[in-house]
C-alpha positions as CSV (number, residue, x, y, z in Angstrom):
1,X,28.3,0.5,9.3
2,X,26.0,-0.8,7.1
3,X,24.0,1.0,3.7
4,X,20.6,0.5,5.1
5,X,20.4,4.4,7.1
6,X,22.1,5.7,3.8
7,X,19.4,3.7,2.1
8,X,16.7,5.1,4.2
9,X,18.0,8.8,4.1
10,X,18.2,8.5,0.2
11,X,14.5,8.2,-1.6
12,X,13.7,12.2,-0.8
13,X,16.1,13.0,-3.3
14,X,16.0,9.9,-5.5
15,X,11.9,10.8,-5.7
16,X,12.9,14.5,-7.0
17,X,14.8,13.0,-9.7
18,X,12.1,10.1,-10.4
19,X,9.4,12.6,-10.7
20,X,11.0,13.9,-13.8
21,X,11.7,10.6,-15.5
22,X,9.5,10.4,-18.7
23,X,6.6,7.9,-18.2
24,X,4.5,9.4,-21.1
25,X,5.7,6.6,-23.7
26,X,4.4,4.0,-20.8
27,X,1.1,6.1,-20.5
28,X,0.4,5.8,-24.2
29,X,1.7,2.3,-24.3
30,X,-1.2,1.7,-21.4
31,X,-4.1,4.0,-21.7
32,X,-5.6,1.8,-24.6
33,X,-6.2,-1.4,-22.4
34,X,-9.2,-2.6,-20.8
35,X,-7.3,-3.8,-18.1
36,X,-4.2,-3.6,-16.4
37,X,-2.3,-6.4,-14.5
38,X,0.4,-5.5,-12.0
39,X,3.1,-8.3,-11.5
40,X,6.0,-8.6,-9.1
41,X,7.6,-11.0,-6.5
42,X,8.5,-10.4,-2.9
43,X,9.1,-6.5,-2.7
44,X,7.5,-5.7,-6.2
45,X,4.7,-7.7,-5.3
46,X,3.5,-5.2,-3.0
47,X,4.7,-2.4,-5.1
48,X,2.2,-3.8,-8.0
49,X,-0.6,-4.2,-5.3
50,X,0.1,-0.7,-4.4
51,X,-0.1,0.1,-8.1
52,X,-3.7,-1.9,-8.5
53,X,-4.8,0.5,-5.8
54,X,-3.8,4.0,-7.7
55,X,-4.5,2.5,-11.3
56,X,-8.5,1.3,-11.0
57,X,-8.3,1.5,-14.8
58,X,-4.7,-7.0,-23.8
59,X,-1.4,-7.6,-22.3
60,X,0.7,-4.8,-23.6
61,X,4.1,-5.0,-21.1
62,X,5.5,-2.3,-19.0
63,X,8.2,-2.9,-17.0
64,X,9.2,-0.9,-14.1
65,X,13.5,-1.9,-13.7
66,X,16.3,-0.2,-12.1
67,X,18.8,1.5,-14.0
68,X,20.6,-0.6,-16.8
69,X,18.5,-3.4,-17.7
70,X,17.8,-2.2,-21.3
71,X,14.4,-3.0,-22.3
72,X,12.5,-1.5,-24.6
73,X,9.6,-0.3,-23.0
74,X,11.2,0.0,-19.2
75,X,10.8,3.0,-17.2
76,X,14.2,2.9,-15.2
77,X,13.9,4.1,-12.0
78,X,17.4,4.1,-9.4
79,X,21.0,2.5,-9.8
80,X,21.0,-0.7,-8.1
81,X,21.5,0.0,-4.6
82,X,24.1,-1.7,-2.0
83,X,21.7,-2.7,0.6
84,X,19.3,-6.1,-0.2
85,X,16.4,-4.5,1.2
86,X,15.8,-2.4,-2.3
87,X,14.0,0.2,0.1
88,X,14.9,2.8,-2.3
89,X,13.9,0.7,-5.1
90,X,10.2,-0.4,-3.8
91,X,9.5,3.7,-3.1
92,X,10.5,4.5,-6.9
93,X,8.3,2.3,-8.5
94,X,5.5,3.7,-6.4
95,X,6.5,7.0,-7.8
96,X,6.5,6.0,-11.4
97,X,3.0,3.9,-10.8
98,X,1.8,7.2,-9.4
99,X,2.6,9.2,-12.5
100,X,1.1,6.5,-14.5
101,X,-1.9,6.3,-12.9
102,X,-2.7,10.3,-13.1
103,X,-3.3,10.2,-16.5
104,X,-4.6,7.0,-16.8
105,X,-7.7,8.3,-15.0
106,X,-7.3,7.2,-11.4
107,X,-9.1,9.4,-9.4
108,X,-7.4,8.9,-5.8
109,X,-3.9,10.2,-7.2
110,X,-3.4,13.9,-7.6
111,X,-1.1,14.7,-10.1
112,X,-0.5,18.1,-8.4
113,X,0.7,16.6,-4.8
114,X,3.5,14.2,-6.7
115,X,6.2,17.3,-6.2
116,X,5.3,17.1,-2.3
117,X,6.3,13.5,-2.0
118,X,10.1,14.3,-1.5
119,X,9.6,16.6,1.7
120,X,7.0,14.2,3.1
121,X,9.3,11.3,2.3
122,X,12.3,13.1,3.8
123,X,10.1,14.1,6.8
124,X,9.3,10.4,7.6
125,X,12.7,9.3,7.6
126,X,13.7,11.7,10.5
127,X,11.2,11.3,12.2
128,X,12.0,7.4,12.3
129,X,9.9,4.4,14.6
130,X,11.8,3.0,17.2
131,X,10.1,0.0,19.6
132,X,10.3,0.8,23.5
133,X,11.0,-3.1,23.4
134,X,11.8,-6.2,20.6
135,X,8.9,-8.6,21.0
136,X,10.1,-11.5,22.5
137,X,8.1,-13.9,20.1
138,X,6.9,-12.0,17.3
139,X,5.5,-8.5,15.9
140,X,2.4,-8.2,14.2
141,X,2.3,-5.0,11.5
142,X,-1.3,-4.2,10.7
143,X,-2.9,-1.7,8.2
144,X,-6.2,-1.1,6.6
145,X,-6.6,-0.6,3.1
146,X,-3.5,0.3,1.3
147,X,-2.3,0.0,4.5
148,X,-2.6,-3.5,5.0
149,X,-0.1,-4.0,2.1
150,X,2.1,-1.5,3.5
151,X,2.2,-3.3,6.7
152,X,3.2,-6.5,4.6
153,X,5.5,-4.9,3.3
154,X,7.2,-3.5,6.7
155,X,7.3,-6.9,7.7
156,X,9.1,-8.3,5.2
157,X,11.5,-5.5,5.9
158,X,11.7,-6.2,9.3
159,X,12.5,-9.7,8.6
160,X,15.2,-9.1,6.4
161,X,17.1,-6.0,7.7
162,X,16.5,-6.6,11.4
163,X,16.1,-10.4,11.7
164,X,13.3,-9.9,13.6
165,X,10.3,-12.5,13.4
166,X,7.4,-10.0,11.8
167,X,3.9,-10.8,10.3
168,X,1.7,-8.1,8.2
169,X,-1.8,-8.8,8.1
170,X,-5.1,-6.4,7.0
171,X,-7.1,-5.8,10.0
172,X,-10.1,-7.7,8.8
173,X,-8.0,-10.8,8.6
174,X,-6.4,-10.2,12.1
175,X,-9.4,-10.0,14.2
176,X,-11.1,-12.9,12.3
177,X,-9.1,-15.8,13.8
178,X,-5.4,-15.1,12.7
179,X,-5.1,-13.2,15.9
180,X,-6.1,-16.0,18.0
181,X,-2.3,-17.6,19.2
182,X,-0.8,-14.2,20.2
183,X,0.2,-13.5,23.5
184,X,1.3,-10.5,25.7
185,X,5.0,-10.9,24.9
186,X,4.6,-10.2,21.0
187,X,4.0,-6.8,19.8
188,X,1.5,-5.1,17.5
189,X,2.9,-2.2,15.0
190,X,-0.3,-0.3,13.7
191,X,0.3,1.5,9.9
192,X,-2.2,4.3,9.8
193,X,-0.9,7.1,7.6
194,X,-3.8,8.9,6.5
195,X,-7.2,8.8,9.0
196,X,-5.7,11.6,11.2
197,X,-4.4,13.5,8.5
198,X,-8.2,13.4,6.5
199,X,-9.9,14.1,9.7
200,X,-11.4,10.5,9.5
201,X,-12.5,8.3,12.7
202,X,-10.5,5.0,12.1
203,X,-12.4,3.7,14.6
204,X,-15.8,4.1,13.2
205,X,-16.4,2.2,9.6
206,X,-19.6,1.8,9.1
207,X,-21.6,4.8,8.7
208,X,-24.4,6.5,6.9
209,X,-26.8,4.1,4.8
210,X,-24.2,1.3,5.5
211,X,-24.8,0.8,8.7
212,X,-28.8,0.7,8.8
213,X,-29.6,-2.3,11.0
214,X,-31.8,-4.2,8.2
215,X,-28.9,-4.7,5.9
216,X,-26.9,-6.1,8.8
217,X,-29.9,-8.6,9.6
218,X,-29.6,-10.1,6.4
219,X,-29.4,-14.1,6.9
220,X,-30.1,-13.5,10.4
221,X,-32.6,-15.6,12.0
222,X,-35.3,-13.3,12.2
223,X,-35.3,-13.3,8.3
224,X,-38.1,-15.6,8.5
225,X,-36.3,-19.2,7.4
226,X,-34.7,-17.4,4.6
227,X,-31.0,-17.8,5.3
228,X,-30.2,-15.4,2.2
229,X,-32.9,-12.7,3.2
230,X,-33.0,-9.5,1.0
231,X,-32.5,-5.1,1.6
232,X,-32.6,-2.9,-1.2
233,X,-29.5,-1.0,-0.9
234,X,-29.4,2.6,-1.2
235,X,-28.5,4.0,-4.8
236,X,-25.6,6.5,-2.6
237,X,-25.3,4.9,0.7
238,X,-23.6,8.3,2.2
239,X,-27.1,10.7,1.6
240,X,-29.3,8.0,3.4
């Protein structure tokens, strides 16, 4: 038996208790600067791209540690965990990046929904993903958005846990050549956590004044010669 389902089963509670760790002295440390640069390796690499997404906000340091490592201006987040995968880890700096982004100004996180997180989280990990097969080859994990490093991050998970040969990509970057050597036998995982829920067509990006023919003519040979070509784009693309 092995710590990774413990591991997985853990982060509902371990978010209750990270949303009341103080992040205030991190907020003040933060809220004077310009700008913000989030820094990690492997794991925490996609937990500061994550973070660059919810904080839109010179080098005054924050670190983001587990439990123990005694500096200064840390917010400690868990007790270092028994399986490698630092699963619980990754989801608690997400939680403490979300409480620093609130009242740093970032207008996609609502402070209000932070208590909700441990139900939802909790919910997830019953609910579980299992393949109806293992690719025989490899299996691509895809996302948009936010997504897209979620997906990159599942793979690395997939890699390390399961041994399994996995890839994340954004779905831009698939379609546009990196999908070109896959074949039946590998598999595609899509991440897609929040069209559904928003009522949003996934399916459908470009819409109201984004998706006038002129501006996607630009360049185009019937620009005349003029292989930069010019539109006026509208001042709020979404009334047009």
């Amino acid at each position: 038996m092995t710590a990774l389902p413990e591991t997985i089963a853990a982060p509902a509670g371990l978010i209750e208790h990270m949303l009341d760790v103080d992040v205030d002295h991190a907020a003040v440390r933060l809220s004077p600067a310009r700008r913000i640069w989030l820094v990690g390796t492997g794991t925490s690499q996609h937990a500061a791209e994550l973070g660059a997404w919810m904080l839109a906000a010179g080098a005054r340091v924050v670190s983001i540690t587990g439990q123990g490592g005694a500096w200064p201006e840390a917010v400690e987040t868990v007790p270092q965990e028994r399986s490698e995968t630092y699963t619980v880890s990754y989801i608690a700096a997400l939680v403490v990046l979300a409480q620093l982004a609130a009242p740093l100004g970032a207008t996609g996180v609502r402070e209000r929904e932070l208590p909700a997180l441990p139900g939802r989280v909790a919910a997830a990990a019953r609910q579980g993903v299992s393949l109806d097969d293992i690719p025989e080859r490899l299996l691509v994990v895809v996302g948009v958005g936010p997504g897209a490093v979620t997906a990159r991050e599942g793979a690395l998970k997939l890699r390390e846990a399961a041994r399994l040969p996995a890839e994340g990509y954004e779905a831009e970057y698939l379609l546009h050549g990196s999908a070109v050597p896959l074949r039946s036998s590998d598999g595609l995982l899509l991440v897609q956590p929040c069209a559904d829920q928003r009522g949003q067509d996934p399916d459908t990006i470009i819409t109201s004044g984004w998706a006038r023919p002129s501006l996607w003519r630009i360049g185009g040979p019937e620009a005349g010669g003029d292989a930069t070509g010019s539109a006026t784009l509208p001042a709020d693309p979404s009334t047009v």
